[in-house]
PLY file of the C-alpha trace (Angstrom):
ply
format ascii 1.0
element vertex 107
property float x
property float y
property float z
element edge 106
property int vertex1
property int vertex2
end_header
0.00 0.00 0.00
2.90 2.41 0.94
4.63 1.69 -2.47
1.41 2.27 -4.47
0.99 5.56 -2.00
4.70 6.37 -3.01
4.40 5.67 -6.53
1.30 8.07 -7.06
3.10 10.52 -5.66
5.79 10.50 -7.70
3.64 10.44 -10.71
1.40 13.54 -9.70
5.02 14.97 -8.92
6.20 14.11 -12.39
3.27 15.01 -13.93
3.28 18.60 -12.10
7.25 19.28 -12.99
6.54 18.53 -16.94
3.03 20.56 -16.96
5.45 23.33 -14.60
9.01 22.76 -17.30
5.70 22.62 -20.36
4.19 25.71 -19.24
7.86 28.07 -18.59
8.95 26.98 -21.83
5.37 28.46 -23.35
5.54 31.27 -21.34
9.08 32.05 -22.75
8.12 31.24 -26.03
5.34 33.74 -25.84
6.69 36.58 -23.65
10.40 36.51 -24.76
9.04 38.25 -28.59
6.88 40.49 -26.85
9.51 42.13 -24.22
12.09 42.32 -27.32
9.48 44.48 -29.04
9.00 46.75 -25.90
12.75 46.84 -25.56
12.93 47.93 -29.31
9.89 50.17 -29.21
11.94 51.77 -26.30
15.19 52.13 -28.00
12.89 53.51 -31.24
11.51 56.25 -28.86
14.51 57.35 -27.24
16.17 57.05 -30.86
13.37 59.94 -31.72
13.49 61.89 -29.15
17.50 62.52 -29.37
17.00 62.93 -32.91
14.41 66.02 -32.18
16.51 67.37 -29.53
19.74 67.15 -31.95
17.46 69.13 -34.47
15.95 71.38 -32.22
19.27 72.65 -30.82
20.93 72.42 -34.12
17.77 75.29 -35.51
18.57 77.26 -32.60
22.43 77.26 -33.23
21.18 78.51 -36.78
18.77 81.14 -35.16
21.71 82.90 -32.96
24.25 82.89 -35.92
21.28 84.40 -38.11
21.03 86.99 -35.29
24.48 87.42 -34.73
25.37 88.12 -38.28
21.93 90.40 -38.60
23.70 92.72 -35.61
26.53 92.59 -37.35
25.20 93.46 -40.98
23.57 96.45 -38.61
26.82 97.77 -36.89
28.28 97.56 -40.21
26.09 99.96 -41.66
25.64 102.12 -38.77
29.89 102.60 -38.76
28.83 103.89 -42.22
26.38 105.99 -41.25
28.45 107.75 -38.58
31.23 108.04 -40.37
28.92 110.19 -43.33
28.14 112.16 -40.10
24.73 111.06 -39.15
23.33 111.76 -36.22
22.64 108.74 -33.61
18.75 109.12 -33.55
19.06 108.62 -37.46
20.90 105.66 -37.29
18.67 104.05 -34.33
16.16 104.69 -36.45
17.62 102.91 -39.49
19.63 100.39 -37.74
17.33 99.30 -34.98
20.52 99.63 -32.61
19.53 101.75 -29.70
21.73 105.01 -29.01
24.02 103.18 -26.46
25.02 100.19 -28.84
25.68 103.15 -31.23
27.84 104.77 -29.28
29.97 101.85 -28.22
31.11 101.39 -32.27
34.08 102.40 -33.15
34.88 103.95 -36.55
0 1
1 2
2 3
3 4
4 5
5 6
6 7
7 8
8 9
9 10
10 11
11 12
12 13
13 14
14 15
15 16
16 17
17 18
18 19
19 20
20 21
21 22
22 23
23 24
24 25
25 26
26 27
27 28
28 29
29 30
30 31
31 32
32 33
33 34
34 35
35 36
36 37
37 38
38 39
39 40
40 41
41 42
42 43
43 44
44 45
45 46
46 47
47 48
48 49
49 50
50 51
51 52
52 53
53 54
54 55
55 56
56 57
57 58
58 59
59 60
60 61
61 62
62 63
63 64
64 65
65 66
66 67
67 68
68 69
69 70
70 71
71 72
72 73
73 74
74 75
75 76
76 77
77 78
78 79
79 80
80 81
81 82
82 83
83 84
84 85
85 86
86 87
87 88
88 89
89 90
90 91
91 92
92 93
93 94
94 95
95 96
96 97
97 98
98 99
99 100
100 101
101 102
102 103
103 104
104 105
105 106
């Protein structure tokens, strides 16, 4: 009686590891493709998002140098200005340099 006792056992134990080993390898099978597609999704995302912030700051680099050769385009021709004698309001005007940016150009 014992034995037979023993031996069920051992095949509801058996039974319970394969169904356990059957069911981990089906889980893998199925959740293994689907966490590689979040991790590549991820990588995707954060692929995009460097890409806009490597554009964004690269447009903004272009903004300042279009505004820093704009003021300079301006001094230029307010040097010219002053130096046909024209008086500061007149070149503020013109320019859109105020009075005091005027006044620190040299001729």
């Amino acid at each position: 009686k014992y034995r037979e006792s023993e031996k069920y056992y051992n095949d509801l134990k058996n039974s319970l590891d394969t169904a356990f080993e059957d069911g981990k390898k089906e889980t893998e099978e199925e959740l293994i493709p689907l966490l590689e597609d979040a991790i590549a999704k991820e990588k995707e995302e954060r692929r995009q998002k460097e890409e806009a912030l490597a554009k964004e700051k690269e447009e903004r680099r272009q903004k300042e140098e279009a505004i820093a050769r704009e003021k300079g385009a301006k001094i230029k021709f307010a040097k010219k200005m002053l130096k046909y004698g024209e008086s500061l309001k007149e070149i503020a005007t013109e320019t859109g340099l105020s009075i005091d940016e005027i006044k620190k150009i040299k001729i």
